[in-house]
DOFI-553385 format. One record per residue (C-alpha): residue in one letter; residue number from 0; x negated, z, y negated. Coordinates in steps of 0.02 Angstrom, whole numbers. Example, Ala and Ser with C-alpha at 12.3 -4.5 7.8 and 13.67 -1.06 7.14 Angstrom:
<atoms>
ATOM rest  nr     xx     zz     yy
ATOM    A   0   -615    390    225
ATOM    S   1   -684    357     53
</atoms>
This chain:
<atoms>
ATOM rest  nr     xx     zz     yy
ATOM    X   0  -5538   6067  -3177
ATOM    X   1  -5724   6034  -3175
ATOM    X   2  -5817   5906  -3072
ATOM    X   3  -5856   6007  -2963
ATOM    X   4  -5697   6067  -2913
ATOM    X   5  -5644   5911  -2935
ATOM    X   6  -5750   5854  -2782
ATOM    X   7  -5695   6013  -2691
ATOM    X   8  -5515   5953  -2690
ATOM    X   9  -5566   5747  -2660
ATOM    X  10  -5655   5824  -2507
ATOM    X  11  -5535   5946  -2441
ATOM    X  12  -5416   5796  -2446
ATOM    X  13  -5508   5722  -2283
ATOM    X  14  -5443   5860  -2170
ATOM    X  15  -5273   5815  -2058
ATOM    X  16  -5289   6011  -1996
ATOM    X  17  -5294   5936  -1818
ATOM    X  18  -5376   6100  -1785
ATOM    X  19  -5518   6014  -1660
ATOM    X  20  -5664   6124  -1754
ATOM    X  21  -5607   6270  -1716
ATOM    X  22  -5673   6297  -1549
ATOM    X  23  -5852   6246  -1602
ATOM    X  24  -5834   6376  -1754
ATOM    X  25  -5947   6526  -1725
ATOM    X  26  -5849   6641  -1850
ATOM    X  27  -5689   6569  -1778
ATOM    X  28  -5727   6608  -1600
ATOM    X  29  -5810   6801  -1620
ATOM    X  30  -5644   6837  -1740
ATOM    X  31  -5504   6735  -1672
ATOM    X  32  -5448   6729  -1852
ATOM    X  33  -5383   6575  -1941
ATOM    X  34  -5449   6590  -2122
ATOM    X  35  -5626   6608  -2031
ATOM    X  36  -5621   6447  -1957
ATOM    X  37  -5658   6279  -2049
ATOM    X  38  -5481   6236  -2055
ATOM    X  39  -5446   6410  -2135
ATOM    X  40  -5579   6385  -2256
ATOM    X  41  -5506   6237  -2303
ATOM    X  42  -5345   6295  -2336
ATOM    X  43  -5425   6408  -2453
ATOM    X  44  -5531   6315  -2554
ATOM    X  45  -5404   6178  -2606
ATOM    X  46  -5283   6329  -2627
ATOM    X  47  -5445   6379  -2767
ATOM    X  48  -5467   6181  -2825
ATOM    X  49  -5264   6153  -2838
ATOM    X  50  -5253   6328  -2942
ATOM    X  51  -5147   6400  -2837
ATOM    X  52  -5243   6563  -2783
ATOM    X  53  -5400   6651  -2866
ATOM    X  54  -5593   6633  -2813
ATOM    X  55  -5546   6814  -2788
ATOM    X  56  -5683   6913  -2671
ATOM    X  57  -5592   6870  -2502
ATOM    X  58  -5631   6688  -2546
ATOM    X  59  -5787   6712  -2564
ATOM    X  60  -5813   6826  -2434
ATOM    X  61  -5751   6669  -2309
ATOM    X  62  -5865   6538  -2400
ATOM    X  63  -6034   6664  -2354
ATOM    X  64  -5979   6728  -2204
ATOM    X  65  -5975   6538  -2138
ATOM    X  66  -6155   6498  -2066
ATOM    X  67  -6142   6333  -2123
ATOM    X  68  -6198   6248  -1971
ATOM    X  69  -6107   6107  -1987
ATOM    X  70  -6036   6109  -1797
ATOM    X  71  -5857   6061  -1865
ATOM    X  72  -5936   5914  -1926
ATOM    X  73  -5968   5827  -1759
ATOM    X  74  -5812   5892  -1699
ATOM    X  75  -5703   5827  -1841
ATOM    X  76  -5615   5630  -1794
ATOM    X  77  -5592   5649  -2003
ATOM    X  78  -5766   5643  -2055
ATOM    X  79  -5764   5792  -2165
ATOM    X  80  -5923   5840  -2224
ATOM    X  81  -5899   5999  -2219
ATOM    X  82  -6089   6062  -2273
ATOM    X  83  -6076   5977  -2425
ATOM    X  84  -5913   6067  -2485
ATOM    X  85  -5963   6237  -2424
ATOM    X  86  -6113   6211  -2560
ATOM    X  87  -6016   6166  -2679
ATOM    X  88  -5898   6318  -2647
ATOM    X  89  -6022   6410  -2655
ATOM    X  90  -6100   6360  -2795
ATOM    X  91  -5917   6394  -2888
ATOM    X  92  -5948   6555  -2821
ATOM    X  93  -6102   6605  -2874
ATOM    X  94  -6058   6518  -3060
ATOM    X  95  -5906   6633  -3056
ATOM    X  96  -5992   6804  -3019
ATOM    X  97  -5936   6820  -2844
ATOM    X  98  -6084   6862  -2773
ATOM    X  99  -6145   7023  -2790
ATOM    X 100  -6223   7159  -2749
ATOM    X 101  -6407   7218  -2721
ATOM    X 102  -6408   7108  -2570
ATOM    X 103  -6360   6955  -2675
ATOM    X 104  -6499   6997  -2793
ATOM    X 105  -6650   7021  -2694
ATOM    X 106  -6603   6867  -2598
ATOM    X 107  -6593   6762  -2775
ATOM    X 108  -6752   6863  -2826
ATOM    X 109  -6829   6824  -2652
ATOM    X 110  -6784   6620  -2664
ATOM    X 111  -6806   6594  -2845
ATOM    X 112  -6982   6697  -2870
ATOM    X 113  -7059   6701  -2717
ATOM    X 114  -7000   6550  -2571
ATOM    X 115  -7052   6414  -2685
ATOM    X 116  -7224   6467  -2738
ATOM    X 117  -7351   6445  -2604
ATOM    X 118  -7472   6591  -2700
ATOM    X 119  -7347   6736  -2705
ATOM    X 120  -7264   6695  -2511
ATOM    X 121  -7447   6684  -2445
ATOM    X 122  -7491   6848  -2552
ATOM    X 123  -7312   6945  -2492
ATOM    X 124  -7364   6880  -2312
ATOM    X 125  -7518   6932  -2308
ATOM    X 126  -7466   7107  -2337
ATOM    X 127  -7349   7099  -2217
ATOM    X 128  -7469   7052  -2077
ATOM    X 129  -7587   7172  -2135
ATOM    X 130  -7461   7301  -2111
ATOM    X 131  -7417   7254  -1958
ATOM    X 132  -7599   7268  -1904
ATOM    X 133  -7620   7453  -1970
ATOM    X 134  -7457   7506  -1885
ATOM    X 135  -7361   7526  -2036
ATOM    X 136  -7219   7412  -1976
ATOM    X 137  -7190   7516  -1836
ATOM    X 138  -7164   7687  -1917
ATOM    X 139  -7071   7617  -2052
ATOM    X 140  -6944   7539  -1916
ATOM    X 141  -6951   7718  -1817
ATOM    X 142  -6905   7824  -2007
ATOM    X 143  -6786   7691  -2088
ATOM    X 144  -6594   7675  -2068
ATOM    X 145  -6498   7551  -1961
ATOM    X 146  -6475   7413  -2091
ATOM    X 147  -6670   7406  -2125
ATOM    X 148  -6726   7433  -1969
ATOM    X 149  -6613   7269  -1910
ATOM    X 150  -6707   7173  -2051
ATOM    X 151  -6889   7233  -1983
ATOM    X 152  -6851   7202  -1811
ATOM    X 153  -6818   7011  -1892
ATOM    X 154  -6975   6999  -1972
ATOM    X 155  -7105   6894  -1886
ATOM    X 156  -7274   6913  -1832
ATOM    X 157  -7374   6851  -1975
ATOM    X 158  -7537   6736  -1915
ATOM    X 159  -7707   6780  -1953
ATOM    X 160  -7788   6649  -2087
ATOM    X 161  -7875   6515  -1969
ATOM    X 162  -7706   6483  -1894
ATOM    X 163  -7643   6445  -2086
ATOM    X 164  -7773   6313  -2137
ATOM    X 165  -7699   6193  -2241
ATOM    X 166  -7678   6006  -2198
ATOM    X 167  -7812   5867  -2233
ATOM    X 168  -7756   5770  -2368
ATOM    X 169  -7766   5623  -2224
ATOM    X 170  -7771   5619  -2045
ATOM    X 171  -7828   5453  -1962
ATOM    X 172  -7737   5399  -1794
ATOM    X 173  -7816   5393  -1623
ATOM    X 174  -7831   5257  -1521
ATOM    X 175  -7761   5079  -1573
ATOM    X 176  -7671   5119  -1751
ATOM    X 177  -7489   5078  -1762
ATOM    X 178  -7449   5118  -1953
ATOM    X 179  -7446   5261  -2071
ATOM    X 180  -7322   5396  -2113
ATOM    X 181  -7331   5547  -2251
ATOM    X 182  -7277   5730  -2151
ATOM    X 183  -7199   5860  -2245
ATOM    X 184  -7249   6036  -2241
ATOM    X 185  -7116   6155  -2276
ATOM    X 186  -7128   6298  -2366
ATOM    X 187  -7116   6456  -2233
ATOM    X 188  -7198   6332  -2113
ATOM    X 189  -7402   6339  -2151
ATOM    X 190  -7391   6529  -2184
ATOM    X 191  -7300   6567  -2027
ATOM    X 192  -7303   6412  -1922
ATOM    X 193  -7480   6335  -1951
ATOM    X 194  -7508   6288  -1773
ATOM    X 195  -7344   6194  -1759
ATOM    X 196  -7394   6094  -1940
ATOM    X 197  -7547   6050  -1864
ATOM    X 198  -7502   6021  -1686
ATOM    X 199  -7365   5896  -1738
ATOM    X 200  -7490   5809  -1839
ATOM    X 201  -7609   5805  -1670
ATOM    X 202  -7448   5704  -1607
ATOM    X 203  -7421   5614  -1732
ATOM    X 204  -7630   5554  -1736
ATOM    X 205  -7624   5530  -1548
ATOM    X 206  -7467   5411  -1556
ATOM    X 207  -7586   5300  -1675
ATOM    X 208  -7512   5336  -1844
ATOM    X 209  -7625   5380  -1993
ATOM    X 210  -7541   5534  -2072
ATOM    X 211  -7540   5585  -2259
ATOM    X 212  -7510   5739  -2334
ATOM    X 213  -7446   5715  -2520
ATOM    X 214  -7505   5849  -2644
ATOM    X 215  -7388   5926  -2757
ATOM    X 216  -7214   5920  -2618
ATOM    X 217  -7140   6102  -2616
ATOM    X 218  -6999   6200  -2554
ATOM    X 219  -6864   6077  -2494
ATOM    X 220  -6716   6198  -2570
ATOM    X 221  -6593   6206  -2407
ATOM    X 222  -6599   6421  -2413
ATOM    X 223  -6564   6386  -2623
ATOM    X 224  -6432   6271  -2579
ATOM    X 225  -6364   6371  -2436
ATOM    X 226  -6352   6526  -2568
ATOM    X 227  -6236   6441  -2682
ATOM    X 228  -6392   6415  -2787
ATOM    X 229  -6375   6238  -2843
ATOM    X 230  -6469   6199  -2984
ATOM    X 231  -6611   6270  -2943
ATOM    X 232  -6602   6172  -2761
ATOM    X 233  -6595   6014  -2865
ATOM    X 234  -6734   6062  -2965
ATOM    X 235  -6838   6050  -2815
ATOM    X 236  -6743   5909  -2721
ATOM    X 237  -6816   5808  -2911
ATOM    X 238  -6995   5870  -2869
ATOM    X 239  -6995   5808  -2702
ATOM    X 240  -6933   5646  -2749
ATOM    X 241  -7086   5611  -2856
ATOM    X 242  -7210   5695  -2732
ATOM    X 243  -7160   5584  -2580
ATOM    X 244  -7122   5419  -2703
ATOM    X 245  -7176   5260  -2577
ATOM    X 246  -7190   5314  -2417
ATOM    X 247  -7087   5210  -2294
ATOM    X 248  -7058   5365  -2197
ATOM    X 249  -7079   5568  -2212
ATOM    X 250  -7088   5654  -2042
ATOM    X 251  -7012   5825  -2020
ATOM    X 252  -7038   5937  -1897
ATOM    X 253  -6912   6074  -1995
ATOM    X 254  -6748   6044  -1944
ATOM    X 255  -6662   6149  -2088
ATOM    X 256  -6777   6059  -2214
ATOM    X 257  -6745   5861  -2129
ATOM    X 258  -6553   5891  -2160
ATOM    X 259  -6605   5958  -2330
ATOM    X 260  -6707   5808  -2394
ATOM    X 261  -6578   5708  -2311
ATOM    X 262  -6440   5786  -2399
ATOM    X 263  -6543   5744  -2569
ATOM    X 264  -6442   5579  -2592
ATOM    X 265  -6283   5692  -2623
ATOM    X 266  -6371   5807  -2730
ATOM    X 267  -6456   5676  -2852
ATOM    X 268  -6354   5523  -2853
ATOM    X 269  -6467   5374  -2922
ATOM    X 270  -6627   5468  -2889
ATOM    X 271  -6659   5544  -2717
ATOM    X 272  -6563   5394  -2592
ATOM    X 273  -6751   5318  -2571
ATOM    X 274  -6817   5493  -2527
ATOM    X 275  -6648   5527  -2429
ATOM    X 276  -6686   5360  -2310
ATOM    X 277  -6855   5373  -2276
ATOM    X 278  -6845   5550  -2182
ATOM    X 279  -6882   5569  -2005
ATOM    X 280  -6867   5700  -1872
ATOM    X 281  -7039   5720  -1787
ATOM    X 282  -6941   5693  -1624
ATOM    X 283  -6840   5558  -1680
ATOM    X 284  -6965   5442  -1749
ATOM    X 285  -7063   5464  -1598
ATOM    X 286  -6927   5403  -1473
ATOM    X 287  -6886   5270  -1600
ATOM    X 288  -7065   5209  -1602
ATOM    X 289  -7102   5228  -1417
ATOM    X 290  -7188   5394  -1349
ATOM    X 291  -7395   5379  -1292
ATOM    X 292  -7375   5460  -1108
ATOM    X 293  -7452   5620  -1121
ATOM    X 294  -7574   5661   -971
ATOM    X 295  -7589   5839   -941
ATOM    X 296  -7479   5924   -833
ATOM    X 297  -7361   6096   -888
ATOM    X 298  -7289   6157   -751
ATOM    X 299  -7116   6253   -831
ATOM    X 300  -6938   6259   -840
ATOM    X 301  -6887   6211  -1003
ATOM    X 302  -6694   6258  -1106
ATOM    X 303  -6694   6143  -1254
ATOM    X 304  -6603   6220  -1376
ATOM    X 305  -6527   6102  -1514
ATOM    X 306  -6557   6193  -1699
ATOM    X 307  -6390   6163  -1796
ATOM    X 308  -6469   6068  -1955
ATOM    X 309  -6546   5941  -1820
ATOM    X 310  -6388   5925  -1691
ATOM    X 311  -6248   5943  -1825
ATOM    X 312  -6327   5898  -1984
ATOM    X 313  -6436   5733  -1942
ATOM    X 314  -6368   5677  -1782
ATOM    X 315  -6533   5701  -1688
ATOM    X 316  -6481   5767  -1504
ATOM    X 317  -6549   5638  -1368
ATOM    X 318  -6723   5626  -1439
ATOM    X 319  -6828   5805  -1436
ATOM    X 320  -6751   5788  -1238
ATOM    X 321  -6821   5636  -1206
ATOM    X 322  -6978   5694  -1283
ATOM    X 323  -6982   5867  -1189
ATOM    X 324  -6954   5755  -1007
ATOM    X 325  -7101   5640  -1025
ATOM    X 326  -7216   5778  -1010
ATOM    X 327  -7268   5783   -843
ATOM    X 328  -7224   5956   -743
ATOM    X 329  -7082   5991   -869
ATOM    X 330  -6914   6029   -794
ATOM    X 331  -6784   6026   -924
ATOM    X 332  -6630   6152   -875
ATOM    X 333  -6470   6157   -978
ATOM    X 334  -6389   6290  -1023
ATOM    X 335  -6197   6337  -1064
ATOM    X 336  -6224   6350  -1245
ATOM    X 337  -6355   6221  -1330
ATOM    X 338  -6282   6153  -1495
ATOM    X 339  -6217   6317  -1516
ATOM    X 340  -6283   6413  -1674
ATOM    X 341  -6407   6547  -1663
ATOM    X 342  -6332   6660  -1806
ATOM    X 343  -6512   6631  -1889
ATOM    X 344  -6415   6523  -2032
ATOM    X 345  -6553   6522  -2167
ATOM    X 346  -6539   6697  -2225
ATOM    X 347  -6376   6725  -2146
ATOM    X 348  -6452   6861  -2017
ATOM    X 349  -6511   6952  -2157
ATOM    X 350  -6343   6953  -2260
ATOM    X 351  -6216   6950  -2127
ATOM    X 352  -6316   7043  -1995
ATOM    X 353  -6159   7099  -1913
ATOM    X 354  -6106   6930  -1861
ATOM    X 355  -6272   6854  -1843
ATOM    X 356  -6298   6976  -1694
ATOM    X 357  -6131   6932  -1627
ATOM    X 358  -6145   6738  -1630
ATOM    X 359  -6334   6769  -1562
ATOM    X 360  -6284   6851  -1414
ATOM    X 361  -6191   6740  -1350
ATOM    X 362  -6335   6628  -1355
ATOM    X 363  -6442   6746  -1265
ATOM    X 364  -6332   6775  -1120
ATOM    X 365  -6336   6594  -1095
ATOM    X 366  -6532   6566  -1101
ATOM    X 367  -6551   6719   -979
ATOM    X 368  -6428   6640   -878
ATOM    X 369  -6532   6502   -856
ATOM    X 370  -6687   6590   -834
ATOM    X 371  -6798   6470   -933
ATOM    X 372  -6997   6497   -943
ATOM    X 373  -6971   6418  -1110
ATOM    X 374  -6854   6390  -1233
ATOM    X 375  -6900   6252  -1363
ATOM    X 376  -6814   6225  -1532
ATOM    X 377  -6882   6131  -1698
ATOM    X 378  -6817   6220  -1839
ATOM    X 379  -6928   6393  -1891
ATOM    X 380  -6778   6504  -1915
ATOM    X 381  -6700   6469  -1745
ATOM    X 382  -6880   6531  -1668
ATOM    X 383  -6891   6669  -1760
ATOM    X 384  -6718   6723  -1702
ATOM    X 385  -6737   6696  -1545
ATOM    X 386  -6902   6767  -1545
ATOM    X 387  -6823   6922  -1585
ATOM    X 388  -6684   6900  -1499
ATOM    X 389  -6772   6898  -1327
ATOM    X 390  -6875   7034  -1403
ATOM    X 391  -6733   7145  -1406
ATOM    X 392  -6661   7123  -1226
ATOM    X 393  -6851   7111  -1136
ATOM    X 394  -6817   6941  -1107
ATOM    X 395  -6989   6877  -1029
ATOM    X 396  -6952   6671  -1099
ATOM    X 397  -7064   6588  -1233
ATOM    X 398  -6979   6534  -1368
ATOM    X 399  -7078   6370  -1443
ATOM    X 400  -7081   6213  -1539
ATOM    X 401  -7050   6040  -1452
ATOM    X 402  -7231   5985  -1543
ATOM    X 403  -7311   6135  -1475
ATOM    X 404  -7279   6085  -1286
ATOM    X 405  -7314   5898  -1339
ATOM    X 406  -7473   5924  -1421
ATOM    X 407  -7542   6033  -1269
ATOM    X 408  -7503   5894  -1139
ATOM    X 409  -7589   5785  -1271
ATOM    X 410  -7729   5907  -1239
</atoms>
């Protein structure tokens, strides 16, 4: 038995199979099926740890068609952490082969080659927008076959370049200065979500804090980790460490990456629990500091819609509300299904589109239930699914970041 497998079986232990997950389970609730809920799962992979059945493909198949949104964990009176032995499944997985196929490979190709390296993902962007604005996208989606035209319809509208400026290497607060904090960037985020970067930093200035930007962070390695891909998400969890060395706290505005950076501590034991401690949610530090009252009025109807990574995987539910309601004119309306997963996942709607569509419908029906003029989420996959999502059924809703509406009352 390996280590790893080792701490498979240590944390499968934690289960007592009370079966309380299973109605938050995504996969559970579309199939109804036991081995595709997190106390299935279970079952399985100590069956795989114990040696008493196979990482054969049906194992596999369970550990990837999981979203991995961690729900289970804040239903579970046990404590399991359930994200953190679904990587490490899947990292057995991907050590053992399991995982193939040519989708399997261009996402590994995609992650390894092109996520992490700010020159190629701003050069593979760039085409893409410029295709978008010759037309291109659209007759490719009108010749190509149902599985590619699902993954076009995903892709999102690229920016033009002044919306993709970087960062200032230091922004100085407005007003009366109340301390200093470092922001991380993201990787997808300042090539597709510019405006948010530098609207939450507009926040962030306004609320009196100096912000930094530290050269030399990079890709936070949640999609690597998420893929079964662990070494290589460690690789980057070590280059973060050194990048943001010192700062008493890291603001976030990525909800996917926060839980990521977070998660660091697990990933490099004696190395990353400084890192680890000092990240903060945009939204959470600023209710835990005290909010500036914004002054300008937006007059809208307002679902809040809680990303998974945020909700499930750093306890952060109360805050981005509280935010959202001390905007003046903002009505914030519930809806039936808020900490509910999207079926964005990472690259889950790419790999599992099937489901994906499935576990974002019901999603859908419950925001056009509401009848929202805006949706707001913090994580950049959950807008661009919904984005598309609403896309798809003519829903008239915007779908934005918390720090978007923020910085405009700011305004």
């Amino acid at each position: 038995m390996t280590l790893r497998q080792a701490e498979i079986l240590e944390r499968t232990l934690d289960c007592v199979h009370c079966g309380l997950c299973l109605s938050s389970c995504p996969t559970y609730r579309e199939t109804g099926r036991e081995p595709s809920s997190p106390r299935g799962r279970i079952y399985l992979f100590r069956g795989v740890a114990e040696g008493r059945i196979g990482l054969d493909a049906d194992v596999a198949s369970e550990a990837h068609l999981c979203l991995g949104c961690r729900a289970c964990e804040t239903a579970c009176p046990s404590g399991v952490e359930y994200g953190r032995l679904l990587e490490l499944v899947r990292a057995d997985v991907a050590d053992a082969g399991r995982r193939s196929g040519a989708v399997a490979r261009f996402e590994r190709l995609l992650l390894r080659r092109v996520v992490p390296h700010p020159r190629r993902l701003r050069a593979l962007l760039g085409l893409l927008g410029l295709a978008q604005r010759l037309g291109l996208e659209r007759l490719a989606r009108r010749v190509s076959p149902a599985g590619l035209r699902h993954a076009l319809d995903l892709l999102p509208q690229v920016p033009r370049g002044a919306q993709c400026q970087p960062l200032p290497a230091r922004v100085p607060a407005q007003g009366e200065r109340r301390g200093s904090v470092g922001f991380f960037v993201g990787c997808v985020m300042p090539h597709l979500f510019g405006d948010v970067n530098a609207a939450t930093v507009r926040v962030l200035t306004a609320n009196g804090f100096d912000v930094e930007v530290p050269p030399n962070q990079g890709c936070c390695g949640a999609l690597h980790a998420h893929a079964g891909d662990e070494t290589f998400a460690h690789e980057l969890a070590r280059k973060n460490v050194a990048a943001l060395a010192g700062l008493d706290a890291v603001i976030v505005n990525s909800a996917g990456c926060g839980a990521a950076l977070r998660d660091a501590a697990h990933w490099l034991p004696g190395v990353a629990e400084s890192l680890a401690a000092s990240i903060r949610d945009v939204s959470e530090f600023l209710a835990e500091v005290g909010l500036r009252a914004p002054r300008a009025r937006l007059d809208l109807r307002v679902c809040y819609d809680d990303p998974c990574h945020l909700v499930h995987g750093q306890g952060v539910a109360a805050a981005p509300r509280e935010l959202l309601r001390a905007i003046p004119g903002v009505t914030l309306v519930d809806h039936a299904e808020p900490g509910a997963c999207c079926g964005a996942a990472g690259t889950y709607n790419l790999t599992q589109p099937a489901m994906s569509n499935a576990v974002l419908a019901r999603k859908l029906d419950a925001l056009e239930a509401a009848a929202p003029d805006v949706v707001a989420t913090g994580n950049p996959g959950c807008l661009l699914q919904l984005r598309a999502g609403a896309r798809s059924r003519g829903l008239d809703f915007r779908v934005e970041h918390p720090m978007a509406l923020l910085d405009a009352a700011y305004a």
